[in-house]
VOTITOR-999994 format. One record per residue (C-alpha): residue number from 1; x, y, z. Coordinates in Angstrom, 2 decimals. Each point is the difference from the previous one (the first is absolute). Example, Ala and Ser with C-alpha at 12.3 -4.5 7.8 and 13.67 -1.06 7.14 Angstrom:
# VOTITOR-999994
+------+---------+---------+---------+
: resi :       x :       y :       z :
+------+---------+---------+---------+
:    1 :   12.30 :   -4.50 :    7.80 :
:    2 :    1.37 :    3.44 :   -0.66 :
+------+---------+---------+---------+
***
This chain:
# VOTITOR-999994
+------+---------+---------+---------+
: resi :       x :       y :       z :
+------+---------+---------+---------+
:    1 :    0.00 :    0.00 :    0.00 :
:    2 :    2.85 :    2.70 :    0.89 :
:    3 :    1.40 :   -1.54 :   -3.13 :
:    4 :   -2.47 :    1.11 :   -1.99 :
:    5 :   -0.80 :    3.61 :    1.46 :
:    6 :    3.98 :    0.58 :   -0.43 :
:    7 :   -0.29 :   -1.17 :   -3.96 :
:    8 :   -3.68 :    2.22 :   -0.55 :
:    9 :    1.60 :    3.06 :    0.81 :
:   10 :    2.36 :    2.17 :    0.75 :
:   11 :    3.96 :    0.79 :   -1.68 :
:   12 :    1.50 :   -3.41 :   -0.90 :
:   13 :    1.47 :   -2.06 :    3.35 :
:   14 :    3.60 :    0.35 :   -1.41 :
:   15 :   -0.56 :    3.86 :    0.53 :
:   16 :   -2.41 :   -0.13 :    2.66 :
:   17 :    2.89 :    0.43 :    2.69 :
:   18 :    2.83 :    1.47 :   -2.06 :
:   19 :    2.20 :   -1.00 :   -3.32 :
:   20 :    0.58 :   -3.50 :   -0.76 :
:   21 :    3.52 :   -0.10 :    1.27 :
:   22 :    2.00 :   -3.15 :   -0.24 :
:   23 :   -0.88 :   -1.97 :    3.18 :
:   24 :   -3.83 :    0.69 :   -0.69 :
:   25 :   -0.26 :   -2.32 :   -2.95 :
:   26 :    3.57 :    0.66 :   -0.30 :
:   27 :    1.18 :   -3.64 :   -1.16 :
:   28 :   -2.42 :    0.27 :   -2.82 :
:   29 :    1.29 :    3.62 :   -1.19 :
:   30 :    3.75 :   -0.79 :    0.91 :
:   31 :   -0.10 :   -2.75 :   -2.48 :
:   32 :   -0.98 :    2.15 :   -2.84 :
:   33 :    1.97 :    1.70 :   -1.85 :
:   34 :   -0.54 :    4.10 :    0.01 :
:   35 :    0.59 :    0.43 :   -4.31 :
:   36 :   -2.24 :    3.04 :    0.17 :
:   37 :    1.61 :    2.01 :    2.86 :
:   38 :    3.42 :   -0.95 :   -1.30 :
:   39 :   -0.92 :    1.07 :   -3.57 :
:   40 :   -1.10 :    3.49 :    1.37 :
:   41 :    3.05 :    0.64 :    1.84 :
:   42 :    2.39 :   -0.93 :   -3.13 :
:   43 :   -1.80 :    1.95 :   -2.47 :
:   44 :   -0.48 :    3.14 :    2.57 :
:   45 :    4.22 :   -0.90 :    0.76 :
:   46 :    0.80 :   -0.08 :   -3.42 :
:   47 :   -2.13 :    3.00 :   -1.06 :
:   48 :    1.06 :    2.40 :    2.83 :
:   49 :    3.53 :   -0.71 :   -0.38 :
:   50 :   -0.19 :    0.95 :   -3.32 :
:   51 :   -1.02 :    2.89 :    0.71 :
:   52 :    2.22 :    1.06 :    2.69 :
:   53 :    3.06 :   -0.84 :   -2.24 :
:   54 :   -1.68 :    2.97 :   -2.77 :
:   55 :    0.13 :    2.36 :    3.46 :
:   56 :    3.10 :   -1.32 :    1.02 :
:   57 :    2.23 :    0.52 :   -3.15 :
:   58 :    2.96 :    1.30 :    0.09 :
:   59 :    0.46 :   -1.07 :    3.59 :
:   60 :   -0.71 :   -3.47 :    0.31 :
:   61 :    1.20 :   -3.08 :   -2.17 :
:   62 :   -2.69 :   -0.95 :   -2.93 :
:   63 :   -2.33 :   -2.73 :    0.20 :
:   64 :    1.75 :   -2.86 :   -1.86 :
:   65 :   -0.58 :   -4.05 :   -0.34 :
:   66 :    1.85 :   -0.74 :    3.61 :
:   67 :   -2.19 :    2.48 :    1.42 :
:   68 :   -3.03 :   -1.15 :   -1.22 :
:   69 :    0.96 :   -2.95 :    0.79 :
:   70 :    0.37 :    0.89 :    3.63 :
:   71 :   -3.49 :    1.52 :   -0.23 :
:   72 :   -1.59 :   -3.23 :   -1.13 :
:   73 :    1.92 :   -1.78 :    2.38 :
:   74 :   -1.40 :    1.99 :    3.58 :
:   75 :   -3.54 :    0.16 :   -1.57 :
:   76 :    0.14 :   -3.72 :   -1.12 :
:   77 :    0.96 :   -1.18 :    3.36 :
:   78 :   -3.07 :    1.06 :    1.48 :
:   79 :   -1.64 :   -2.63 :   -1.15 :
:   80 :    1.72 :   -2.54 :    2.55 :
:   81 :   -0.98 :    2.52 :    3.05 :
:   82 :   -2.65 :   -2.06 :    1.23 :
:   83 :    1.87 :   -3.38 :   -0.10 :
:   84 :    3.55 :    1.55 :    0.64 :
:   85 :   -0.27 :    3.55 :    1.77 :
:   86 :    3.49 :   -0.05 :    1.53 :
:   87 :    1.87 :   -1.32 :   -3.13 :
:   88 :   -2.11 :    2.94 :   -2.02 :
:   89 :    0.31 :    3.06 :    2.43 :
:   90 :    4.04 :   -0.59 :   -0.41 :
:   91 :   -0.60 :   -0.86 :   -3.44 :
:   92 :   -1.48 :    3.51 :   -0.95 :
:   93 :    2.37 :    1.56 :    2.50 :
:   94 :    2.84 :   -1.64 :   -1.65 :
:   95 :   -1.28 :    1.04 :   -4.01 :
:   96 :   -0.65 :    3.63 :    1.26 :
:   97 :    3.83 :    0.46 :    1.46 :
:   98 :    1.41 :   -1.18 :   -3.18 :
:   99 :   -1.93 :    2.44 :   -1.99 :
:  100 :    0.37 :    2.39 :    1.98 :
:  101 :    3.70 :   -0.67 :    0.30 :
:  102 :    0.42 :   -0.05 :   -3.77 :
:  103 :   -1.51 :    3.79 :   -0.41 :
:  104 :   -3.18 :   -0.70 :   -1.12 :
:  105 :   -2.77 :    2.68 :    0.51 :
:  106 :   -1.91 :    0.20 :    3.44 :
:  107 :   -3.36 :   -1.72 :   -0.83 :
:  108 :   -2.73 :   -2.33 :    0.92 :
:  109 :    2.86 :   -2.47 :    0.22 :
:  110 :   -0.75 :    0.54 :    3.90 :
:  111 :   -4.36 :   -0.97 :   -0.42 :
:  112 :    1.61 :   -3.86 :   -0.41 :
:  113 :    1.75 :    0.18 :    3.48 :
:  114 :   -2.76 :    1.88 :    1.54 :
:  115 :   -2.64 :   -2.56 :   -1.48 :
:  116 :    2.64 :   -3.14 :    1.40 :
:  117 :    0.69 :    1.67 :    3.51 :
:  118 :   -3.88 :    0.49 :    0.70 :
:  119 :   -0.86 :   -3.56 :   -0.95 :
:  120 :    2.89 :   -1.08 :    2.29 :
:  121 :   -0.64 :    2.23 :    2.84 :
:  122 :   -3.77 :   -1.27 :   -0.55 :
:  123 :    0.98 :   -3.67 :    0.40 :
:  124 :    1.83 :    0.16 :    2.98 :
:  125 :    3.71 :    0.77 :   -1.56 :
:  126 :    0.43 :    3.54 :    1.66 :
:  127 :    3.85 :   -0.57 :    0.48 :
:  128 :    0.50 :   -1.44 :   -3.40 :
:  129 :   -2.23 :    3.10 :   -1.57 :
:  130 :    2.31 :    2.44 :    2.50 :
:  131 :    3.24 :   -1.44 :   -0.88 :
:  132 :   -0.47 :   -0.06 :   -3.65 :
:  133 :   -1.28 :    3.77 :    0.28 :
:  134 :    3.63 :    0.94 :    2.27 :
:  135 :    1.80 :   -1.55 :   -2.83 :
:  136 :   -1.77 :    1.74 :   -2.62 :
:  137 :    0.57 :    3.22 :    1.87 :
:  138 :    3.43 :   -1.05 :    0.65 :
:  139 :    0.91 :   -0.84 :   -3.16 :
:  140 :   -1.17 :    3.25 :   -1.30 :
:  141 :    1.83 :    2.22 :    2.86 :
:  142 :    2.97 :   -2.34 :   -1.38 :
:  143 :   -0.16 :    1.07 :   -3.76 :
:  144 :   -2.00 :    3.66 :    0.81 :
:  145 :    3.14 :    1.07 :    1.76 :
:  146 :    3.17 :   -2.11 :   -0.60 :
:  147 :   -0.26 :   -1.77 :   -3.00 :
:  148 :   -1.65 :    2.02 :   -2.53 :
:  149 :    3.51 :    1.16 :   -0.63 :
:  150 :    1.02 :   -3.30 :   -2.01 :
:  151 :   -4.13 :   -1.01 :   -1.14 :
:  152 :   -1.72 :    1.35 :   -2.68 :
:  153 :   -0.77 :    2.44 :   -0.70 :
:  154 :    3.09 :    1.74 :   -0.73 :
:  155 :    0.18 :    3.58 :    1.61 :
:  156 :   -2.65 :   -1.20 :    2.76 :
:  157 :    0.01 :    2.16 :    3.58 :
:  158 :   -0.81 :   -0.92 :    3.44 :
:  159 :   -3.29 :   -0.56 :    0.53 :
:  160 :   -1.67 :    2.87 :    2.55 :
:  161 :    0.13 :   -0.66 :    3.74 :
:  162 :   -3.88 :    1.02 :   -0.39 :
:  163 :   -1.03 :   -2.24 :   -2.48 :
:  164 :    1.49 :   -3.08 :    2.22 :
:  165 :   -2.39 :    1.74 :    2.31 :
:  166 :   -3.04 :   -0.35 :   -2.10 :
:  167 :    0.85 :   -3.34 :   -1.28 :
:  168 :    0.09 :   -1.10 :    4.08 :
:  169 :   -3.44 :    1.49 :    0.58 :
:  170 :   -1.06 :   -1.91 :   -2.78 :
:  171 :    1.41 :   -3.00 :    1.41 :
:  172 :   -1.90 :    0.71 :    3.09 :
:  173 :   -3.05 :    0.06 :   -1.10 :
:  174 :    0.11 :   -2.92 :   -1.98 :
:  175 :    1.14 :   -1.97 :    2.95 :
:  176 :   -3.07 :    1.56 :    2.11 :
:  177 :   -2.91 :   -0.09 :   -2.35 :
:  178 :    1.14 :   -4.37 :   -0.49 :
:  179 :    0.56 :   -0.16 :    3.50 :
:  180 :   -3.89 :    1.69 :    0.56 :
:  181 :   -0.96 :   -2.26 :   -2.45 :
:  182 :    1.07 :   -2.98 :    1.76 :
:  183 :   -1.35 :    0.95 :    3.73 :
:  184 :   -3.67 :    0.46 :   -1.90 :
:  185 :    0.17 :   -3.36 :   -1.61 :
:  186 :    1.18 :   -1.50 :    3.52 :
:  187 :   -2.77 :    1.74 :    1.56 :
:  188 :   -2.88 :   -1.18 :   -2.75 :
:  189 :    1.94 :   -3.51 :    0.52 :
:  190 :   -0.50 :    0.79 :    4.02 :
:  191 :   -3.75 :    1.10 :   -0.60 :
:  192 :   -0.76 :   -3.41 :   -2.46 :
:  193 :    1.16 :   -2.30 :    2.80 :
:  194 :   -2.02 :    1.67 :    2.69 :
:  195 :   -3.45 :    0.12 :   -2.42 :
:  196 :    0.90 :   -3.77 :   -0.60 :
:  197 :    0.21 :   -0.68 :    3.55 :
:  198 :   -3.08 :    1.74 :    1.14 :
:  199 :   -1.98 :   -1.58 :   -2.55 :
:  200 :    1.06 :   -3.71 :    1.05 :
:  201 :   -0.60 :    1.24 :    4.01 :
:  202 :   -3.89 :    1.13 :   -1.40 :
:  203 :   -0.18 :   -3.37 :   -1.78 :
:  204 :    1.17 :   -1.92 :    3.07 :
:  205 :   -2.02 :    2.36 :    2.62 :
:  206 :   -3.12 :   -0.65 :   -2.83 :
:  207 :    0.69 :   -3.71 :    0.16 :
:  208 :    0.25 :   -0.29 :    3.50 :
:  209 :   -2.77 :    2.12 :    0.66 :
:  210 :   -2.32 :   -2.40 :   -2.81 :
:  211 :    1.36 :   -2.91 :    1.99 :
:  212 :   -1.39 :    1.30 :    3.61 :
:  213 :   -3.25 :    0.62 :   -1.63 :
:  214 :   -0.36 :   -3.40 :   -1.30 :
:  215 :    1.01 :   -1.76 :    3.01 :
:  216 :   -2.39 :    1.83 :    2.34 :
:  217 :   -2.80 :   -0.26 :   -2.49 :
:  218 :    0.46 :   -3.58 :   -0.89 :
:  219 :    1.42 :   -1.41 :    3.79 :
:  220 :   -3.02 :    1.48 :    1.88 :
:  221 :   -2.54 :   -1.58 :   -2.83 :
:  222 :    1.80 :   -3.48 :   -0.33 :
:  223 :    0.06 :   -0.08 :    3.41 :
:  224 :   -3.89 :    0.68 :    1.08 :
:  225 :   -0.42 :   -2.36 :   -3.00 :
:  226 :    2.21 :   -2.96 :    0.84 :
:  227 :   -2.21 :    0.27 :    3.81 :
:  228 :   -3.24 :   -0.17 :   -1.82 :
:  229 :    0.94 :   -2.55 :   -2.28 :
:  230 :    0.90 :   -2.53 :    2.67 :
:  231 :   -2.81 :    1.34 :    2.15 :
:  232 :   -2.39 :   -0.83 :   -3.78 :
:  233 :    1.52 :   -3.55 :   -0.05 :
:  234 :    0.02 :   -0.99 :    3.68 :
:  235 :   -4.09 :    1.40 :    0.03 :
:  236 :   -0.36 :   -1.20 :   -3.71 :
:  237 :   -2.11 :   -3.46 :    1.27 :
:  238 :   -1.11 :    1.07 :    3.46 :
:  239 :   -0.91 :    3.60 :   -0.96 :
:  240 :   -0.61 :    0.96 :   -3.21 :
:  241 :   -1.38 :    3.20 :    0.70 :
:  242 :    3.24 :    0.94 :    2.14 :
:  243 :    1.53 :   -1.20 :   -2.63 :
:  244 :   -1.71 :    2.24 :   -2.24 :
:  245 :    0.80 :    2.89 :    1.76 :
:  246 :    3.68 :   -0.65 :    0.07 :
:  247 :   -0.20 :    0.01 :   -3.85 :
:  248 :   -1.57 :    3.04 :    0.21 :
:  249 :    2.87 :    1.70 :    1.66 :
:  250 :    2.47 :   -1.67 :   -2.12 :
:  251 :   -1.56 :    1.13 :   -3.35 :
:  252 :   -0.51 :    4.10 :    1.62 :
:  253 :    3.73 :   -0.58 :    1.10 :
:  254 :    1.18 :   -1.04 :   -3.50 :
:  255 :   -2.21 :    2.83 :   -1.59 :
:  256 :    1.79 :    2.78 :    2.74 :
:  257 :    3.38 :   -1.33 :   -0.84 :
:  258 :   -0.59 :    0.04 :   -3.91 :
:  259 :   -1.15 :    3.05 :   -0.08 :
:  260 :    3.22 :    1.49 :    2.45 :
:  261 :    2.27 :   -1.96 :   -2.50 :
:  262 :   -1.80 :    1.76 :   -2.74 :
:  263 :    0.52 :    3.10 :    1.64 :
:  264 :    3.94 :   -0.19 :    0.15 :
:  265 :    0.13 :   -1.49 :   -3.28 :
:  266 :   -2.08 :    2.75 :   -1.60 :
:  267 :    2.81 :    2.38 :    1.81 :
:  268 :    2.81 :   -2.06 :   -0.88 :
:  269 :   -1.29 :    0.29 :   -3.92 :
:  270 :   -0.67 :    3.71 :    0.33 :
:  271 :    2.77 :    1.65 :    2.25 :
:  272 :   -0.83 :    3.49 :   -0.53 :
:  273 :   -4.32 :   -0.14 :   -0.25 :
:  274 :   -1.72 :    0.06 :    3.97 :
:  275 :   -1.31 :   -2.99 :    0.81 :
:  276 :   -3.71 :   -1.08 :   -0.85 :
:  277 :   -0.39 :   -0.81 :    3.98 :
:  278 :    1.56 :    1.67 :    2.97 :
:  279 :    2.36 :   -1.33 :    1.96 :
:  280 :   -1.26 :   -2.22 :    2.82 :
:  281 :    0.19 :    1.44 :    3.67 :
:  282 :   -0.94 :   -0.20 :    3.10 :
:  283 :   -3.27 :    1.06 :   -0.25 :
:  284 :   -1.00 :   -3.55 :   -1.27 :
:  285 :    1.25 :   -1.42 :    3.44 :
:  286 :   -3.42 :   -1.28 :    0.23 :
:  287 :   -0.09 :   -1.98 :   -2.67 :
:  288 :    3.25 :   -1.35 :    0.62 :
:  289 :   -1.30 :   -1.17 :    3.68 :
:  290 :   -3.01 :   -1.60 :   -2.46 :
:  291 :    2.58 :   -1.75 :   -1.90 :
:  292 :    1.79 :   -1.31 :    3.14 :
:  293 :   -3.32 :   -0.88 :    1.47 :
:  294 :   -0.46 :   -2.05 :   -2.78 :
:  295 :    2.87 :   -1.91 :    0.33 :
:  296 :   -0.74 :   -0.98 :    3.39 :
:  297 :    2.19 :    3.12 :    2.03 :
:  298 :   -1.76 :    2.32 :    2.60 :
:  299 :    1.52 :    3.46 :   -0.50 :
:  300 :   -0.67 :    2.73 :    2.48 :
:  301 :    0.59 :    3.62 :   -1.14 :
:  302 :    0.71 :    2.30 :    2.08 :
:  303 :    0.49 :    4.12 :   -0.48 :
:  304 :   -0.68 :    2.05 :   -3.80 :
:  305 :    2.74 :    0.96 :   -2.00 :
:  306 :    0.63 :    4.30 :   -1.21 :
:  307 :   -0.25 :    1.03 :   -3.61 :
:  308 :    2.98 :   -1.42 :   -1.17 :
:  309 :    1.41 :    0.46 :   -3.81 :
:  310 :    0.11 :   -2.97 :   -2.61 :
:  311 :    3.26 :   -1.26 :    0.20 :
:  312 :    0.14 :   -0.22 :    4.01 :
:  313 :   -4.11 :   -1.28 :   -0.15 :
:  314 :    1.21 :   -2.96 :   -1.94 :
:  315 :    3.13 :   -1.14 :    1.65 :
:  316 :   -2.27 :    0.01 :    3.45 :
:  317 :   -2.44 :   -1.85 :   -1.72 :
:  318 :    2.25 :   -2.45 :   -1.49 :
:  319 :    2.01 :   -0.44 :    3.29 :
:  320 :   -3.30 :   -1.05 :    1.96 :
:  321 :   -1.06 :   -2.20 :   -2.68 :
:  322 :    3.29 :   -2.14 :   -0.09 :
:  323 :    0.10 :    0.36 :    3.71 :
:  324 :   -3.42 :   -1.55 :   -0.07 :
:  325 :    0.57 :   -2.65 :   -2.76 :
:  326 :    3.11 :   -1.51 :    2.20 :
:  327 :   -2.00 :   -0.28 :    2.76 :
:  328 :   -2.48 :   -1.97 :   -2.02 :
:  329 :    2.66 :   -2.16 :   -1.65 :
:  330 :    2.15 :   -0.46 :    2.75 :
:  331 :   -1.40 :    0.01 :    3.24 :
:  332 :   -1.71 :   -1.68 :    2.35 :
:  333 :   -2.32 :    2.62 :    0.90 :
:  334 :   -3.40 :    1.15 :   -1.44 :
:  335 :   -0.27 :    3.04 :    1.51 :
:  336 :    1.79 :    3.08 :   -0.78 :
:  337 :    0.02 :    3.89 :    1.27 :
:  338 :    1.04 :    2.97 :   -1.85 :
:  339 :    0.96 :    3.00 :    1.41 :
:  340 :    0.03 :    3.61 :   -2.11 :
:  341 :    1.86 :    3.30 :    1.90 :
:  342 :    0.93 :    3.12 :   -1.03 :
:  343 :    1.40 :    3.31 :    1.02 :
:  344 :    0.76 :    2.92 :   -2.45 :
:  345 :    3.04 :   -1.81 :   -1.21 :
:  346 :   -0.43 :   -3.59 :   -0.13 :
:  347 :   -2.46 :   -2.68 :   -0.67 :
:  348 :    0.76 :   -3.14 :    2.40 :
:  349 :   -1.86 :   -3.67 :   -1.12 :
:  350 :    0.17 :   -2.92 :    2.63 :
:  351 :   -0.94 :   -3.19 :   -1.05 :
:  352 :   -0.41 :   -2.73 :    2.52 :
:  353 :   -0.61 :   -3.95 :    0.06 :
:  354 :    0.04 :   -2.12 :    2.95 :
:  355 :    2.35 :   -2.84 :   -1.65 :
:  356 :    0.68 :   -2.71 :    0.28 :
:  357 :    2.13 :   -0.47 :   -3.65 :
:  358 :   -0.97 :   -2.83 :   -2.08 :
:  359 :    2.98 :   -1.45 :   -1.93 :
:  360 :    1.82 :    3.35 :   -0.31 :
:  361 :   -0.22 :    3.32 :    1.63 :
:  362 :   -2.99 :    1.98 :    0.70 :
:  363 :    1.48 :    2.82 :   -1.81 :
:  364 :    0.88 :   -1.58 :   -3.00 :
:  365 :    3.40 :   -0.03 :   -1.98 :
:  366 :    1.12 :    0.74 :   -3.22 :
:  367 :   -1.83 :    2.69 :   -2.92 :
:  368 :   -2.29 :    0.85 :    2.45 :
:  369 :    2.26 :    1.80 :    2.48 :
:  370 :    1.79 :    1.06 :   -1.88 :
:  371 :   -2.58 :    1.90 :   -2.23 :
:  372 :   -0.99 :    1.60 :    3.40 :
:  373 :    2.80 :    1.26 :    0.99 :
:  374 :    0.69 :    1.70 :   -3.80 :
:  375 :   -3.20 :    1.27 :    0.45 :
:  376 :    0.57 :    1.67 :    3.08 :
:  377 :    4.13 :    0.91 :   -0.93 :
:  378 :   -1.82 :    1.88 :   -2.96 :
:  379 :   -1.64 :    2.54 :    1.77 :
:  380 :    2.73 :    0.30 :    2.85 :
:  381 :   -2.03 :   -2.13 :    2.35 :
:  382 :    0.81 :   -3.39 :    1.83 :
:  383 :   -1.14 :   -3.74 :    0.46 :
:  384 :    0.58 :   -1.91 :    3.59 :
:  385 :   -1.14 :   -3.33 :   -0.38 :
:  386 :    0.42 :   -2.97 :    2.38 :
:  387 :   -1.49 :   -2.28 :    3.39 :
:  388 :   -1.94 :    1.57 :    2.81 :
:  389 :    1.39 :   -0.68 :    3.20 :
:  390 :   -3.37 :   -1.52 :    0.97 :
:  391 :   -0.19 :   -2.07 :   -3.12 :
:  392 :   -1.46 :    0.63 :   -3.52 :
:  393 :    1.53 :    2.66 :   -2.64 :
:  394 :    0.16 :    3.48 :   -0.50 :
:  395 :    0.67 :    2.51 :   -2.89 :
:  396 :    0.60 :    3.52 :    1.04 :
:  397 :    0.05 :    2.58 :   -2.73 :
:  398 :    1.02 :    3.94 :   -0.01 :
:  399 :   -0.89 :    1.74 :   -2.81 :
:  400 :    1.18 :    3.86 :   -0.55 :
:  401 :   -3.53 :    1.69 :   -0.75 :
:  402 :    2.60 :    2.77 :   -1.97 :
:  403 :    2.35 :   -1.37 :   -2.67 :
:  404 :    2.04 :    0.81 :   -2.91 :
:  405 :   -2.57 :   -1.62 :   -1.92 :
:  406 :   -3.09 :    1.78 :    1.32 :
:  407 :    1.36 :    3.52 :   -0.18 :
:  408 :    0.83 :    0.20 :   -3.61 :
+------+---------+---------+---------+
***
């Protein structure tokens, strides 16, 4: 379903967070060649130097085959800067020093290196993309103010102490606009992980939640109608209308519990729609005493609960009905009380039997427990469950009437 709402609309989900850096369907695009960037570069290269020899003449050495060659050579190596990033930064390092070292006009010889040092700095190279940049700049200092006197071309001067100074700024920035580049794709990268995560804790919270749901719904039901069923067969010849009645209560118990199941299905199939039924809570305590009546338990209720919101009305609910189904599955005892408190901040449910166990503990073990003590952990409240001193069982519950939940 999120699936599909992410597909219907909205920017494509490559750009829904940021460019498609490597790393974000990066194996796919680092095995691709980039022909159409690569071309762009050469021909701007090839173009713009060109035309900086036409300013340069008379100054600088002409454009000739070596040169050109040198040109083709930085642009061309581009091509390998996804696969190889380190080999190409020093690569078009390298092929600019040379031409620059030979005379050769100032030009877009440098885009190539600028192009290679942000894919480097990009992938995670920054000291391969810095020290191909110092030996660029080195190189240059090298030739700008030492050995122009034996390059081409002939009659060359020192290169100005304020050009150097340009040519470092330059330098700078390049270094700090990859280097900005590279903390924003960490931080999308950062951002992608988190989304993912939160969206497998909803899934797991939804599934757990689902799993609660069922196991109250269907535990209580099976259980009144497992009673009823051996009450149905042990009446079945000696009294059929007894027997009658308990397959009454078994088929309203199977309807109840279909149509809860329905209920949580229907929400499980439609996430984001309100449900066609509210929530149960404890305002059908009543019937829930009917139910247990049924099934042969006594249940005394004592106190009224406050206005309480959904979330906390259902966990109480759910916590008395569990409480109430282990005392009909496993103990002794056929009568049980339950007890409802309050003060302005918390809801309190008591729920007693007087024991004894029958094959395992009054309280039960297992899903059911546990389900009430998520419940109650949910909403910042807690689950004591265990023996009476005097015998039987008892499930003590503190629910905050104020949560997280409740006051958004």
């Amino acid at each position: 379903m999120e699936e599909q709402r992410v597909r219907g609309a909205g920017p494509p989900w490559r750009w829904r967070h940021g460019p498609p850096w490597p790393g974000r369907g990066g194996e796919e695009r680092a095995s691709r060649w980039p022909w159409r960037s690569t071309v762009v570069v050469t021909f701007f290269v090839l173009v713009g130097s060109q035309f900086a020899a036409h300013q340069q003449h008379g100054t600088r050495a002409s454009l000739d085959v070596f040169a050109r060659v040198l040109l083709l050579v930085a642009s061309g190596l581009l091509l390998w800067r996804g696969r190889h990033p380190v080999l190409v930064v020093f690569g078009t390092a390298a092929a600019a020093m040379v031409y620059l070292g030979a005379g050769y006009p100032y030009g877009p010889v440098f885009l190539a290196v600028v192009v290679a040092c942000f894919r480097a700095v990009v992938a995670g190279h920054r000291r391969a993309a810095w020290a191909a940049l110092a030996m660029l700049w080195a190189g240059h200092m090298l030739v700008a103010h030492w050995l122009y006197r034996w390059l081409p071309p002939s009659g060359d001067s020192a290169a100005s102490w304020a050009s150097e100074g340009v040519i470092a700024a330059w330098v700078v920035a390049i270094v700090a606009l990859a280097e900005l580049t590279r903390t924003r794709r960490e931080q999308w990268a950062r951002e992608r992980a988190e989304r993912a995560q939160a969206a497998r804790r909803r899934a797991d919270e939804e599934r757990l939640r689902i799993a609660r749901e069922l196991h109250d719904v269907l535990a209580h039901s099976i259980s009144v109608i497992n009673v009823q069923a051996g009450v149905g067969l042990a009446l079945l010849d000696t009294d059929p209308e007894q027997a009658r009645t308990a397959l009454t209560t078994i088929k309203a118990a199977s309807k109840e519990a279909l149509g809860e199941v329905r209920q949580v299905l229907d929400t499980l199939r439609t996430p984001g729609d309100a449900p066609r039924a509210p929530a149960p809570g404890l305002d059908r305590l009543p019937e829930l005493v009917q139910q247990a009546a049924s099934a042969g338990l006594t249940v005394d209720v004592e106190g009224a609960p406050p206005r309480l919101a959904p979330g906390t009305d259902l966990a109480a609910f759910r916590i008395v009905q569990e409480a109430l189904t282990n005392v009909v599955r496993h103990s002794g005892s056929r009568h049980a009380r339950v007890r409802l408190e309050h003060d302005p901040r918390t809801l309190r449910l008591r729920i007693d039997d007087d024991g004894p166990a029958t094959g395992a503990e009054a309280g039960g073990s297992g899903n059911g427990m546990a389900g009430m003590r998520e419940r109650a952990a949910a909403l910042g409240g807690t689950i004591e469950a265990g023996p009476r001193p005097d015998g039987g069982f008892r499930v003590l519950a503190e629910l905050p009437l104020q949560t997280k939940e409740n006051d958004r």
